[in-house]
C-alpha positions as CSV (number, residue, x, y, z in Angstrom):
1,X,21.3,17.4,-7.7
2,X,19.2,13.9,-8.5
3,X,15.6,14.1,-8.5
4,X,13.4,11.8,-7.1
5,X,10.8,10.1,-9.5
6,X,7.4,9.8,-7.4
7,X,7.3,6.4,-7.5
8,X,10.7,6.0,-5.8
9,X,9.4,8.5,-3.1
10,X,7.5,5.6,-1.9
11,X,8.1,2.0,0.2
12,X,9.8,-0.3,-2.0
13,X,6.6,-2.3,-1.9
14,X,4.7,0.3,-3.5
15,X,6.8,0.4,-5.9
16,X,6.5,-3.1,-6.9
17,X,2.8,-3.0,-6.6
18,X,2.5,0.2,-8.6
19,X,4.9,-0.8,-11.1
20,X,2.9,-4.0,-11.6
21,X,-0.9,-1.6,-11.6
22,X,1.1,0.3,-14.7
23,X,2.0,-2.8,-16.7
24,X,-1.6,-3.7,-16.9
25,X,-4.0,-1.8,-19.0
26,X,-6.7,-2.9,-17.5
27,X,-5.8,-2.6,-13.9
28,X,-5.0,1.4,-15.2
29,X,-8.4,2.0,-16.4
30,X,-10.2,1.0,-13.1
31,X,-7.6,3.3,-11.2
32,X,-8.8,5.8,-13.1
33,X,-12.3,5.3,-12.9
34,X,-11.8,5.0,-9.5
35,X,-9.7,8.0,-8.6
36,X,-12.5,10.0,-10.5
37,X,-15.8,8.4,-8.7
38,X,-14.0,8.9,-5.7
39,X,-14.0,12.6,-6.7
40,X,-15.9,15.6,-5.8
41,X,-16.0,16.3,-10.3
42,X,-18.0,13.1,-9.9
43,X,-20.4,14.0,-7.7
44,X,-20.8,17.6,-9.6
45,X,-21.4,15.9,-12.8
46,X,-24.0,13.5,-11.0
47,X,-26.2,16.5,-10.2
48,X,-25.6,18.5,-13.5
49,X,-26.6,15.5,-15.6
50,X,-29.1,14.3,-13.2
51,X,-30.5,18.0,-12.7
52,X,-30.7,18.8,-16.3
53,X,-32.0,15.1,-17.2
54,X,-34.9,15.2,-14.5
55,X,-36.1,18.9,-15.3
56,X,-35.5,19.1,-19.4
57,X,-35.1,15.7,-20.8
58,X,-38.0,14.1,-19.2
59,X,-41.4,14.3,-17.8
60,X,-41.3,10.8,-15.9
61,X,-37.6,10.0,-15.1
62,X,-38.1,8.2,-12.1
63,X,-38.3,4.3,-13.8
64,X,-35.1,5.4,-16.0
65,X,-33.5,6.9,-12.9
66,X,-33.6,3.9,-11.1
67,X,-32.5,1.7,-13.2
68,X,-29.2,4.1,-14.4
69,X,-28.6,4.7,-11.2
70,X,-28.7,1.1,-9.7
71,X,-26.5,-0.1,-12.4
72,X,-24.2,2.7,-12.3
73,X,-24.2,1.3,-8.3
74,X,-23.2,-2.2,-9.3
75,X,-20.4,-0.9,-11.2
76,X,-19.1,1.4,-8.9
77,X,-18.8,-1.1,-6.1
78,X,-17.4,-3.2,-8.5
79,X,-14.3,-0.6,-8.5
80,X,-14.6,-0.1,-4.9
81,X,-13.7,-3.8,-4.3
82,X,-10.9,-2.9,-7.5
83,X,-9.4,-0.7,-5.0
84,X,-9.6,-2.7,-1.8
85,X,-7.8,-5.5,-3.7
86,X,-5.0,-3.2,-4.6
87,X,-5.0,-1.5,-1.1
88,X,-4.6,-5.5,0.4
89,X,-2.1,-6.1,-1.7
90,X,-0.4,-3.3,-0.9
91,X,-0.2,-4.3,2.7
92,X,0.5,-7.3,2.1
93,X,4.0,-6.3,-0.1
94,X,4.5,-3.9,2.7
95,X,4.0,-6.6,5.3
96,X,6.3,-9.2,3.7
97,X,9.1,-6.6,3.1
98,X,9.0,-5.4,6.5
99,X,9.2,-9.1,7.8
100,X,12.4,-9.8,5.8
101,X,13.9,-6.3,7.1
102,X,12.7,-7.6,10.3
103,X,14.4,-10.7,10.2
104,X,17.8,-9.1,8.9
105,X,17.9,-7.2,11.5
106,X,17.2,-10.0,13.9
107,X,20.0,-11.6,12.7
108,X,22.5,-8.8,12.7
109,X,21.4,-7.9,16.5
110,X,22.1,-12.0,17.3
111,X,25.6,-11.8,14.9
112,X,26.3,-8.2,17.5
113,X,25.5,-9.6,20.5
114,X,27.8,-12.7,20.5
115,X,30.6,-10.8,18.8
116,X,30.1,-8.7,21.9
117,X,30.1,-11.2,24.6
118,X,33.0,-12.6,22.9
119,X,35.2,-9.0,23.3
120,X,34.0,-8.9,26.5
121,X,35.3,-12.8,27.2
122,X,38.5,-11.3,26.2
123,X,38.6,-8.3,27.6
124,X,38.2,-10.0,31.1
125,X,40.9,-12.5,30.0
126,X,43.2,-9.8,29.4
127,X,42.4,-7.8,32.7
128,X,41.8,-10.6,35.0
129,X,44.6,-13.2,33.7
130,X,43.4,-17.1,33.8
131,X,40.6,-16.7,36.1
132,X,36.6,-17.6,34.4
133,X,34.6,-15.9,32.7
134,X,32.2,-14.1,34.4
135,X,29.3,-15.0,32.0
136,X,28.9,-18.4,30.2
137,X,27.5,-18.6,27.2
């Protein structure tokens, strides 16, 4: 019995888009970052720190607050466009696979269709003798 690796679970564009995301250290480390800020651990750690930092740390946090938190914002919507890019081009493998699938099949239906009309040409020769066809191409 063959297992199936979890990459080759997915579309074959996936595939190529994942297996491009792992060649790239760089594009792994803001997958990461970005499968754990879009996290609930995330969010607890936000109000741990944040908790503990406002009630222990320091008297006045509100001017340090703000600015930790607005730049923490900048870089998080940094990876949130990270991840949009990789979702587009996602799609976009997926849409130009399915458009050459598409097209084969296209293709094969036409390559059916004539052979079909053509057995059927012949069929009628053989039942009907020398009379026409009863369809013209």
């Amino acid at each position: 019995m063959t297992t199936i690796n979890a990459i080759d679970a997915h579309h074959p564009s996936y595939r190529k888009v994942a297996e491009k995301r792992a060649a790239d250290i760089q594009l792994r480390v803001a997958d990461g970052i970005t499968r754990f800020a879009g996290s609930m651990w995330f969010v607890y750690l936000h109000i741990v720190v944040f908790g503990v930092w406002m009630l222990v740390v320091e008297k006045n946090p509100w001017p340090t607050l703000t600015l930790i938190v607005s730049l923490e914002a900048i870089f998080l919507s940094t990876f949130v466009m990270i991840g949009q890019n990789r979702q587009a081009s996602f799609q976009q493998a997926k849409a130009d696979h399915d458009f050459d699938v598409s097209e084969k099949e296209l293709h094969s239906n036409t390559e059916m269709t004539k052979a079909i009309h053509e057995l059927t040409q012949q069929i009628h020769q053989q039942v009907v003798g020398g009379a026409q066809p009863l369809v013209q191409p």
